[in-house]
C-alpha positions as CSV (number, residue, x, y, z in Angstrom):
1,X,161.2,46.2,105.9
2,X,157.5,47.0,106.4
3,X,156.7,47.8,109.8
4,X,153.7,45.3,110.2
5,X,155.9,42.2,109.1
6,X,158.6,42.1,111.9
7,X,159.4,39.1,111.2
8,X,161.9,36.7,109.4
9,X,159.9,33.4,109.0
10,X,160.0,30.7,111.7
11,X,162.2,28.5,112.7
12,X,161.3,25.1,114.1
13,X,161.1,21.6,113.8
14,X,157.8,21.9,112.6
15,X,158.4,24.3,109.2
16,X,161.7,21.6,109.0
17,X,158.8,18.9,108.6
18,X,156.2,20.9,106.3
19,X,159.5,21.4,103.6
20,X,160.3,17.9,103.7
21,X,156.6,16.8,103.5
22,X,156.3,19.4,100.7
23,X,159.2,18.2,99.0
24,X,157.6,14.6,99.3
25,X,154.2,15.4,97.8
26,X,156.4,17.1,94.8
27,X,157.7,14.1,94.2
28,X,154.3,12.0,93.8
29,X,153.4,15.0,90.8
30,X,151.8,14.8,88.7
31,X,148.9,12.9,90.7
32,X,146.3,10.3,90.1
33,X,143.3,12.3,88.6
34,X,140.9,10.2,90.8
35,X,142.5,10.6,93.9
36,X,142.5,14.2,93.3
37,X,139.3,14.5,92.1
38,X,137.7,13.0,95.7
39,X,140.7,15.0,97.7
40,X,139.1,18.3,96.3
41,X,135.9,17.4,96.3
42,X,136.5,15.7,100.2
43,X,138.4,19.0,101.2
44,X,136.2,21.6,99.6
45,X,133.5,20.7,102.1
46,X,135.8,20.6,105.1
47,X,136.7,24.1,104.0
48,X,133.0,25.7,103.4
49,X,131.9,24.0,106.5
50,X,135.2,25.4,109.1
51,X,135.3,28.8,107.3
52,X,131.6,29.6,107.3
53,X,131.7,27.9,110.7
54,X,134.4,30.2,111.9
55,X,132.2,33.3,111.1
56,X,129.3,32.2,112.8
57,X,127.1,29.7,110.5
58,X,125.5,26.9,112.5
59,X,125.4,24.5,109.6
60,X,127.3,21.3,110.4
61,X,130.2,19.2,108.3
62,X,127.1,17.1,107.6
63,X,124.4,19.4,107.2
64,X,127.3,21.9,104.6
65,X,127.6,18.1,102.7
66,X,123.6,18.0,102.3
67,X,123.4,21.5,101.3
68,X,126.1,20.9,98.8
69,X,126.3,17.5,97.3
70,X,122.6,16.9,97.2
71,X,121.1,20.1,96.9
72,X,119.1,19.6,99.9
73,X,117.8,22.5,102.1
74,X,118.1,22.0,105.9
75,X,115.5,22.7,108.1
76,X,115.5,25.7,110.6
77,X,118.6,27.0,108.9
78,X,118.6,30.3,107.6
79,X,118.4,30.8,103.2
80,X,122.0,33.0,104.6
81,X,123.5,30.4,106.3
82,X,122.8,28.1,102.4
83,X,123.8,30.9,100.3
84,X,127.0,31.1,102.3
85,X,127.8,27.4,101.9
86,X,126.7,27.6,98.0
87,X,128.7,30.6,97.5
88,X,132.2,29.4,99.1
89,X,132.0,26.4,97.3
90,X,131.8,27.8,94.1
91,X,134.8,30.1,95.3
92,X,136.8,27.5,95.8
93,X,135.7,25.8,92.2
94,X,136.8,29.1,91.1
95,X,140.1,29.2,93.0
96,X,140.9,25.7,91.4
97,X,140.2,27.1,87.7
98,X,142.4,29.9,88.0
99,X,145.7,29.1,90.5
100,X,148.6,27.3,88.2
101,X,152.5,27.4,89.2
102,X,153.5,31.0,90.0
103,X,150.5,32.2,89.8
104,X,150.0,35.8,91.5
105,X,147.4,37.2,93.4
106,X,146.1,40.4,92.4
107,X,143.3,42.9,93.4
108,X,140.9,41.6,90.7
109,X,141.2,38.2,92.0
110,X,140.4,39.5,95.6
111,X,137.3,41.5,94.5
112,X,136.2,38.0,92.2
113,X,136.5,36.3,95.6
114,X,134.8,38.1,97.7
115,X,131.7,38.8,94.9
116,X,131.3,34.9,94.8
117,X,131.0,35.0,98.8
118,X,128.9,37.4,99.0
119,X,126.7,36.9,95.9
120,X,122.7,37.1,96.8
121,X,124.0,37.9,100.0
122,X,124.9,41.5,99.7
123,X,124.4,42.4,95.9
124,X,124.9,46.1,96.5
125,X,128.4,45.7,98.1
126,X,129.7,41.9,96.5
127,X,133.1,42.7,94.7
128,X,133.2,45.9,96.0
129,X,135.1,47.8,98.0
130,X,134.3,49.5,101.9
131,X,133.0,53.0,101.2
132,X,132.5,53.6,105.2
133,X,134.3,53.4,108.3
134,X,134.0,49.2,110.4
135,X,134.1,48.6,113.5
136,X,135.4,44.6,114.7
137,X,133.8,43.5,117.7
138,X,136.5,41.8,119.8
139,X,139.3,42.8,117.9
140,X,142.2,45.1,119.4
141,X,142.4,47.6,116.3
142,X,139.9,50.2,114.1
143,X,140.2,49.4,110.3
144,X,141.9,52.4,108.0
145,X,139.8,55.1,106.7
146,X,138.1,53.3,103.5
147,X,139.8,55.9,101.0
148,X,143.0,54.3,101.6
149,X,141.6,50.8,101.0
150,X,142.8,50.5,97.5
151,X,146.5,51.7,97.7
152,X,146.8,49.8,100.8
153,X,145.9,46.4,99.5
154,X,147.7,47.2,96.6
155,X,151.0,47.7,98.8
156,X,150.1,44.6,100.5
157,X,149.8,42.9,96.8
158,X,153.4,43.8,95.5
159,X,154.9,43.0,98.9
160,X,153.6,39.5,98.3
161,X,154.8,39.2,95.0
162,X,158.3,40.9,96.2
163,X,158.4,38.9,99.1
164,X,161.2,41.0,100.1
165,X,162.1,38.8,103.3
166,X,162.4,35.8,101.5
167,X,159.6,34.3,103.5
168,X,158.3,30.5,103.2
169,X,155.3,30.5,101.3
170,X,153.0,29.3,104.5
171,X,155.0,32.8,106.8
172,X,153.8,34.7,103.5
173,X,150.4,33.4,103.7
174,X,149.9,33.9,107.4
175,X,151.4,37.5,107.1
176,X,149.4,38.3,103.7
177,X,146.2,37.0,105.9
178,X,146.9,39.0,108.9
179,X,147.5,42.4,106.9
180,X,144.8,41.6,104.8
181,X,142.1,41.3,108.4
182,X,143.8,44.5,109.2
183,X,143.0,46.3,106.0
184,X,139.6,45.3,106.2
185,X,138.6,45.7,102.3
186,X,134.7,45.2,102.5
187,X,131.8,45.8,105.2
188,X,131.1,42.2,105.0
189,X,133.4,38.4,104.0
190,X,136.5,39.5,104.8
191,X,137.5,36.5,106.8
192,X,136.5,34.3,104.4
193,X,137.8,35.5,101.4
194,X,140.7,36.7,103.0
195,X,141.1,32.7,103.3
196,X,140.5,31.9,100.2
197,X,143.0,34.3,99.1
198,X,146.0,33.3,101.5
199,X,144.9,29.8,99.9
200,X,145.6,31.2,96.3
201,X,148.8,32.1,97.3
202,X,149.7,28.4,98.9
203,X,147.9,26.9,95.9
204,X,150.5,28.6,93.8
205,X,153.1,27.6,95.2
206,X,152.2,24.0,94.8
207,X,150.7,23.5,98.7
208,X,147.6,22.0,99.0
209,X,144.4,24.5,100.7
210,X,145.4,25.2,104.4
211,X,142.0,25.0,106.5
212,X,141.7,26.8,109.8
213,X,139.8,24.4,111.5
214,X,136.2,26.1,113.2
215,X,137.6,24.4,116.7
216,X,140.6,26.8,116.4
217,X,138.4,29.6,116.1
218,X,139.1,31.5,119.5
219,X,143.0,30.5,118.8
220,X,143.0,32.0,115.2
221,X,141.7,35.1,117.0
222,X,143.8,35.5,119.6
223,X,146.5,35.0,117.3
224,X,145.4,37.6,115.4
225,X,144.9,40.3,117.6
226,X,148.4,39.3,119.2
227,X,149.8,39.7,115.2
228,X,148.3,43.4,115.5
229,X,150.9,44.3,117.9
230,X,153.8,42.5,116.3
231,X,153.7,39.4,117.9
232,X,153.2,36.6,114.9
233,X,154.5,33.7,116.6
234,X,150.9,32.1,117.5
235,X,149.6,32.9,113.9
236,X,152.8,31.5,112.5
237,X,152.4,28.5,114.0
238,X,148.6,28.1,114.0
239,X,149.5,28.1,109.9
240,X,152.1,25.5,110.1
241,X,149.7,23.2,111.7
242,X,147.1,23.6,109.6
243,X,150.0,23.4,106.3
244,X,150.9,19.9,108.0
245,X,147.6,18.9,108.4
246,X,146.9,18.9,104.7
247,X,149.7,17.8,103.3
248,X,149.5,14.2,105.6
249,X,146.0,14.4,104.3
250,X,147.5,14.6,100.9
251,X,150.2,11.7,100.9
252,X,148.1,9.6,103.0
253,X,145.2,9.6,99.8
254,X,148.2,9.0,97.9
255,X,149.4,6.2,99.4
256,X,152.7,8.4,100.7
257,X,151.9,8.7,103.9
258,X,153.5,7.7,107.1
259,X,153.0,5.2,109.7
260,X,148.7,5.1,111.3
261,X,148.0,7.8,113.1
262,X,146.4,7.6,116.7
263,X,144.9,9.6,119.1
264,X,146.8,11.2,121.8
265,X,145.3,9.5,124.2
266,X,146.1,6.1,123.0
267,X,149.7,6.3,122.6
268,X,150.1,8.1,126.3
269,X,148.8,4.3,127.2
270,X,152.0,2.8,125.5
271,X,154.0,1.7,128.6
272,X,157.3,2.8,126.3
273,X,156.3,6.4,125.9
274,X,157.0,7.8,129.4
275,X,154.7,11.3,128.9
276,X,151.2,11.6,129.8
277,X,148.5,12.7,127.4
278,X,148.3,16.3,128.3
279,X,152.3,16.7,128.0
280,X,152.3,15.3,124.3
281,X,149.1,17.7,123.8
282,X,150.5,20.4,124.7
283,X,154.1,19.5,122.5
284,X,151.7,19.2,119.8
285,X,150.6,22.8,120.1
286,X,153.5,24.2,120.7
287,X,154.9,22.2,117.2
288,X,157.4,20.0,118.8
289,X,155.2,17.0,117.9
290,X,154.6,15.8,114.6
291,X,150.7,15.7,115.0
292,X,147.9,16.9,113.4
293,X,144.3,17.6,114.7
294,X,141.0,16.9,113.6
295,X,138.4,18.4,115.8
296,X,139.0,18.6,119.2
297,X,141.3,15.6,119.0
298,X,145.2,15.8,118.2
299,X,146.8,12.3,116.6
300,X,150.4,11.6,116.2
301,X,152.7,8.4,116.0
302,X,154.6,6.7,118.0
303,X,157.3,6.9,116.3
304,X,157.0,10.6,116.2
305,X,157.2,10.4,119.8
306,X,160.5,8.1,119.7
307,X,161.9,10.8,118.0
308,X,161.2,13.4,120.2
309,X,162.4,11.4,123.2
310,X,165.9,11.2,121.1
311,X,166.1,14.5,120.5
């Protein structure tokens, strides 16, 4: 067992109800062309805009849709902060055109990755390799010496495709995304395409792309920083939210999905449900509530909440 994956996947309720959503989006295959077509082209903008958001870019979820469906340039915005929006979406057109059932990741598909992200951004250093030492501001660990960058994401490469644990495919992402932060391939992208890549992995495996949502940002941190010293369970289930959330994205465009979603807020007011708003809020972060989040804002069902109160 390698000594930075102490872990044997997760067990909970919620990975129970990511497999049996999973299962249920297999089951719609192969899908409607059109409905894919405006899933993608919906979610590739959600994506751009959280994982460029993430890192710092002040573009909105509107202002990222401008820059990319119309070809528009937004005033006092930075020709960076465009490039980087331009340049993750045709990352993830590329991600599309490659993944397929079974598909494995492989160095060459990192360093493709991270020279779309970076293209016109850093010519000198897109698709390449670290040759110097990093330094992470806020984070709880120094990056390897850059010599070793190679063999170690190689390592981290065949341990994927090994998957020696027997790991779910979202533990293998999270775990693959963790190492990968640690290794620390380039100067610059790393976050971003190290989520493009976890995504490749997903994709593969028949998941739809798992977005780490810009107002998880300090969360996704923490989690990560906690991960450095062995302790995966907040990444873990920081991944298994965001899995959920796009797979009832998914059968809901389908037509597959379950009963309305409402907020929080409005089903504490349901004179049934005996639990205030801030007790099923914090259920749903802890991922004993069937709920997704969009935003700031968590939504569930009630009869998610029946469900819980019988269990």
């Amino acid at each position: 067992m390698k000594d930075w994956c102490p872990l044997h996947g997760l067990s909970s309720e919620q990975q129970s109800r990511v497999l049996e959503k999973k299962t249920r989006l297999d089951k719609l295959r192969p899908f409607p062309n059109a409905a894919l077509q405006r899933l993608r082209q919906d979610i590739s903008v959600e994506w751009t805009y959280n994982s460029n958001s993430i890192e710092g870019n002040t573009l909105s979820l509107r202002e990222t849709r401008v820059v990319l469906q119309d070809g528009l340039t937004i005033g006092g915005k930075t020709m960076r902060e465009h490039f980087e929006a331009i340049n993750h979406h045709k990352a993830i057109s590329w991600l599309e055109e490659v993944v397929c059932p079974g598909k494995n990741i492989t160095a060459s598909d990192i360093l493709t990755l991270h020279g779309l992200v970076m293209a016109s951004i850093d010519d000198e250093f897109c698709g390449r390799f670290r040759t110097g030492r990093v330094q992470i501001t806020g984070a709880n660990f120094i990056p390897p010496n850059p010599l070793k960058v190679p063999d170690l994401l190689d390592e981290l490469i065949e341990w994927v495709h090994q998957n020696p644990q027997k790991l779910d495919p979202v533990s293998l992402a999270a775990v693959f995304h963790h190492r990968f932060v640690w290794i620390h391939p380039f100067f610059d992208g790393n976050g971003r395409t190290g989520r493009l890549a976890m995504n490749l992995i997903l994709m593969g495996m028949g998941y739809p792309p798992l977005i780490i949502l810009r107002a998880d940002r300090d969360k996704y941190y923490r989690a990560l920083n906690e991960a450095n010293q062995g302790k995966f369970d907040k990444l873990l289930l920081l991944f298994f939210q965001g899995a959920e959330r796009s797979l009832e994205l998914y059968l809901s465009a389908l037509g597959n999905g379950y009963d309305d979603y409402l907020p929080l807020e409005q089903i504490a007011n349901d004179p049934a449900v005996p639990y205030g708003q801030e007790y099923l809020s914090l259920l749903a972060r802890r991922g004993e509530l069937e709920a997704f989040k969009e935003g700031r804002v968590w939504y569930s069902t009630p009869k998610a909440v029946k469900r819980y109160m019988e269990r």
